[in-house]
C-alpha positions in Angstrom: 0.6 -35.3 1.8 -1.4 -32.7 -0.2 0.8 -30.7 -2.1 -0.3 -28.0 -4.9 2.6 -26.7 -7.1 1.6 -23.3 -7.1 0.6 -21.5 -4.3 -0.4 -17.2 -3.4 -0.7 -16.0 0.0 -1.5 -12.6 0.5 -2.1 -10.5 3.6 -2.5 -6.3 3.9 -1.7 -4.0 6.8 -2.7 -0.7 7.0 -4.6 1.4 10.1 -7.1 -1.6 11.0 -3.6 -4.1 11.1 -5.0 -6.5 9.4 -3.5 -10.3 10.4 -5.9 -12.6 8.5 -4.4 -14.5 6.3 -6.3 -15.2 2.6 -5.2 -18.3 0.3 -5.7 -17.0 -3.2 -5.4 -20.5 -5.6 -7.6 -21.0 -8.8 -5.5 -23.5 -11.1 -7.6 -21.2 -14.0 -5.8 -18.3 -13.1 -1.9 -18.4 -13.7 0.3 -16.3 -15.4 1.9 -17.4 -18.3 5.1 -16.6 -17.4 6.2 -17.9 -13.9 9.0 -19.8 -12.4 11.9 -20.6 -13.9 11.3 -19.2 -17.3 11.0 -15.8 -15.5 14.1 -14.5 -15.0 14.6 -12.6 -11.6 15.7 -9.3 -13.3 12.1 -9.4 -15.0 10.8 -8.2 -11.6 13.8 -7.1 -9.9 12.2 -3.9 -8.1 15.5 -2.4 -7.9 15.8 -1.7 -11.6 14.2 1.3 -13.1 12.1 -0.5 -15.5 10.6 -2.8 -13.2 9.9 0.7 -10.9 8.1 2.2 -13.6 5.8 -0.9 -14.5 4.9 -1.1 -10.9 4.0 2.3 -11.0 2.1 1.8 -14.4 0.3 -0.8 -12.9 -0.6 0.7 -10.1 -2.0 4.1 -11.6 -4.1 1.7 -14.3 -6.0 0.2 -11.7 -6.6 3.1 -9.8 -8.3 4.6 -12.9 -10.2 2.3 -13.4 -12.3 2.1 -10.3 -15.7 1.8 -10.2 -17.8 4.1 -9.2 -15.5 6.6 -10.7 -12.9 8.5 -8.7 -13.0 12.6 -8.2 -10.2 12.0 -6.1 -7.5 10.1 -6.9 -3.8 10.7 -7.2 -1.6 9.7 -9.6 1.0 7.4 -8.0 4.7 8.0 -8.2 8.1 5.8 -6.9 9.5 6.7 -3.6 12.5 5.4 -2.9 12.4 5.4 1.1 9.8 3.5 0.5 10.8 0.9 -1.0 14.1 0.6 1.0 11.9 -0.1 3.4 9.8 -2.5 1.6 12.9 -4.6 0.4 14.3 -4.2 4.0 11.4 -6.3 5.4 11.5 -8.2 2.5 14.4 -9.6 3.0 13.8 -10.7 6.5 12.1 -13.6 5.4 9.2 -13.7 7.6 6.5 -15.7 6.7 3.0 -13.4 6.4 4.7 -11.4 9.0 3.9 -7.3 8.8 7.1 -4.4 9.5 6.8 -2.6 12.7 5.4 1.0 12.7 9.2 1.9 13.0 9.9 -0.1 10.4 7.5 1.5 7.7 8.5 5.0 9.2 9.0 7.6 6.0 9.9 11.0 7.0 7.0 13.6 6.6 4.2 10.5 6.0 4.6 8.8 9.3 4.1 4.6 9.2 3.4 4.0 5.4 0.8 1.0 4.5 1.6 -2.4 3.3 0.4 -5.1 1.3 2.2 -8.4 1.3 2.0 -11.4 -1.7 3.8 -14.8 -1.2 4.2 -17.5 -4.2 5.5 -20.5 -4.3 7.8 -19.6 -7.9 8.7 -16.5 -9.0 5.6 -14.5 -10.9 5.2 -11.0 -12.8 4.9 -8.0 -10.5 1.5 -7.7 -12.9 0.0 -11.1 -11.1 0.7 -9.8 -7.5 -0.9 -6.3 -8.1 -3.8 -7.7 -10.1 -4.5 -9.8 -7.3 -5.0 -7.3 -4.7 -6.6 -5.3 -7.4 -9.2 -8.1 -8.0 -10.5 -8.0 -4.2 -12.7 -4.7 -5.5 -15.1 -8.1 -6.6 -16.0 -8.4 -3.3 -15.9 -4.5 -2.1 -19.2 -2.5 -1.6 -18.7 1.4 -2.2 -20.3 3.0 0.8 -20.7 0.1 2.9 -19.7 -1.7 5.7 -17.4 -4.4 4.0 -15.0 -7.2 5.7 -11.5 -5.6 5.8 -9.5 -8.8 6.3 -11.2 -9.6 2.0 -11.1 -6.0 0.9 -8.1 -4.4 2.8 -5.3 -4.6 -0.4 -7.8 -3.4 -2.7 -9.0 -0.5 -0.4 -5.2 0.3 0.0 -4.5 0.3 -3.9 -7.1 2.7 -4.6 -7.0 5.0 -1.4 -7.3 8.1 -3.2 -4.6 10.4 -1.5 -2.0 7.5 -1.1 0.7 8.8 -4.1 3.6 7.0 -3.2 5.0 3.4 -3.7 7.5 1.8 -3.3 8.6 -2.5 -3.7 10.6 -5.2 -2.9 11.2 -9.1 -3.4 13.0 -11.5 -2.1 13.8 -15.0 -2.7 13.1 -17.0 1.1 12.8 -20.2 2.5 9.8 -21.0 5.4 11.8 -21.0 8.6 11.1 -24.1 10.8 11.1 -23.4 15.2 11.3 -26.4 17.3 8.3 -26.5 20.2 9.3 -23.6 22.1 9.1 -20.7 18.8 13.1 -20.2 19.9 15.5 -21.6 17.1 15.1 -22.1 13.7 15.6 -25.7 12.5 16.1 -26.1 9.0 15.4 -24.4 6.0 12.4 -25.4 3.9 9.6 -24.8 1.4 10.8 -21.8 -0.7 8.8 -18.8 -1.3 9.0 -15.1 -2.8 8.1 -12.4 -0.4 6.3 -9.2 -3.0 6.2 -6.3 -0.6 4.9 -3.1 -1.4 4.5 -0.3 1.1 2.7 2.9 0.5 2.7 6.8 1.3 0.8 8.1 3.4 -1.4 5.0 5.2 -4.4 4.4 3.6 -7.3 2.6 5.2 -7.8 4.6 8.2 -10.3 4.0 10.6 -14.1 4.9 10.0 -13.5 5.8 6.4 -12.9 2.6 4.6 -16.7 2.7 3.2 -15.0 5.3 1.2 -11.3 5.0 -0.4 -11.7 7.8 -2.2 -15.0 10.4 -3.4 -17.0 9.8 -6.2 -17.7 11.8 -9.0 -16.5 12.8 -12.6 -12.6 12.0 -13.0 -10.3 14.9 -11.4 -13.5 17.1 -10.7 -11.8 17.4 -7.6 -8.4 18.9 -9.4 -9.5 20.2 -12.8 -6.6 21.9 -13.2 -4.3 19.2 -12.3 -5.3 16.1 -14.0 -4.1 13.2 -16.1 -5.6 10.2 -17.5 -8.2 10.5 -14.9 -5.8 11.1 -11.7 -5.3 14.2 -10.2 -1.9 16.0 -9.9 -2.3 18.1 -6.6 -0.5 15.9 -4.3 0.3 16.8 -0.8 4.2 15.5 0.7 2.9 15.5 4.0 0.4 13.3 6.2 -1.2 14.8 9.3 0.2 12.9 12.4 -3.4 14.0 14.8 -6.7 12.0 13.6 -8.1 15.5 14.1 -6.5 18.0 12.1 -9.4 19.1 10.2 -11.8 19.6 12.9 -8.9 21.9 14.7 -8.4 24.2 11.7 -12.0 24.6 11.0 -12.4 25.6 15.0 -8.8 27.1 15.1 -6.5 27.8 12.5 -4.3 30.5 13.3 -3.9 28.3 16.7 -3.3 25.0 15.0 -1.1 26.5 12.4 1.0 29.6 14.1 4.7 29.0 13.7 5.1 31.9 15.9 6.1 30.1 19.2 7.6 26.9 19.9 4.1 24.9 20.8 2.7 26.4 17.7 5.0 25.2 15.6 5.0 21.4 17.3 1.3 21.8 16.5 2.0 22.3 13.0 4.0 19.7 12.4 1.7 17.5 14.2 -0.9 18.5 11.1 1.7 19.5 8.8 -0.3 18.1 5.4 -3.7 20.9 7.0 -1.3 23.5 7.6 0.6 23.5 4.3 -1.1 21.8 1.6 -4.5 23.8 0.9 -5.9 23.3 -2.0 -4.7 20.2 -2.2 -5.3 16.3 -1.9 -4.4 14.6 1.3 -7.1 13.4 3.1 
């Protein structure tokens, strides 16, 4: 039976729902500290210090992209999130993706997700890096293959600010012939969930995770270390916000009667946060 002792999976959702599945194994790239030399508290997501290297990490990578970002936001914890993420986590499911309802944060909607599964526990560092390292096969401005790019587009989709983890310790679930009952217990894996606020990746715009240009030329008065400040805590629920307010904006926006304001919340991140990043 072939059998290698160390194993990745990952898988991303996000707007496109992504469901191919990419095996990510290169015996020359491990990290050096795995299994059981690495205790679980090291990446225990629920602990602040793990929180704050994931958001390190995060906000590294997305500073680093190339072409250089105008655009993009500095990331920050959210704790919804990441109840949610250690919710699905714990469900065990094998390269399985959280419903809409499941991902649902108040004021962002269904939040993206990007999934890593390994064979013995790894740093959160590994799991990050390896969505990071998909920009190797990402074109700026081009059409590119979403089920190879998808995590990477999602870690660096410039008005994405929030994140939020979890782990879990899981074992493959078996189902006899019929997909009804669960068998036995099996191979053991860790399920690395991260889901992030608002959805990145939307439809017709993945050629471009963010805009390029000088760092925070597009928030010169709200910048550090190359990642804008200005961050909207809304996400506009309509695919068509912007091209309302430009046609109609007291319409769209009017709180003055009961339809208006059910508009407004409908495109709550157009209507409140001018001058700001969220698109």
């Amino acid at each position: 039976m072939f059998k290698i002792n160390l194993f990745f999976l990952i898988v991303g959702l996000n707007l496109l729902d992504l469901t191919e599945e990419q095996l990510h194994f290169d015996p020359k790239r491990k990290p050096q500290l795995m299994g059981d030399m690495l205790p679980f508290k090291a990446i225990n997501p629920h602990r602040k210090r793990v929180q704050n290297k994931l958001v390190l990490y995060h906000n590294y990578y997305r500073s680093k992209v190339k072409p250089i970002a105008s655009n993009m936001l500095k990331m920050k914890w959210h704790k919804g999130a990441a109840r949610a993420a250690q919710k699905w986590a714990n469900k065990c499911e094998f390269l399985v993706h959280d419903s809409v309802v499941g991902r649902h944060i108040p004021n962002y909607g269904a939040c993206g997700q990007n999934i890593f599964i390994a064979s013995k526990k790894v740093p959160w560092f590994f799991a990050v890096e390896t969505w990071w390292l998909e920009k190797n096969e990402f074109k700026y401005g081009q059409k590119n293959n979403m089920t190879i790019v998808g995590h990477y587009t999602q870690l660096v989709w410039a008005a994405t600010h929030e994140v939020g983890c979890g782990l879990a310790k899981c074992y493959q679930k078996v189902y006899d012939n019929e997909q009804k009952e669960v068998l036995e217990k099996k191979r053991i894996f860790y399920n690395y969930i991260c889901n992030y606020c608002p959805i990145g990746n939307r439809p017709g715009r993945t050629t471009f995770p963010y805009k390029q240009g000088n760092p925070c030329s597009s928030c010169k008065k709200n910048c550090s270390k190359k990642l804008c400040l200005n961050t909207c805590e809304y996400a506009d629920i309509w695919a068509n916000c912007k091209q309302l307010y430009r046609m109609h904006p007291s319409w769209l926006c009017s709180t003055h009667t009961p339809k208006g304001r059910q508009r407004s919340q409908f495109c709550k991140a157009t209507c409140s946060c001018r001058n700001k990043i969220y698109d």
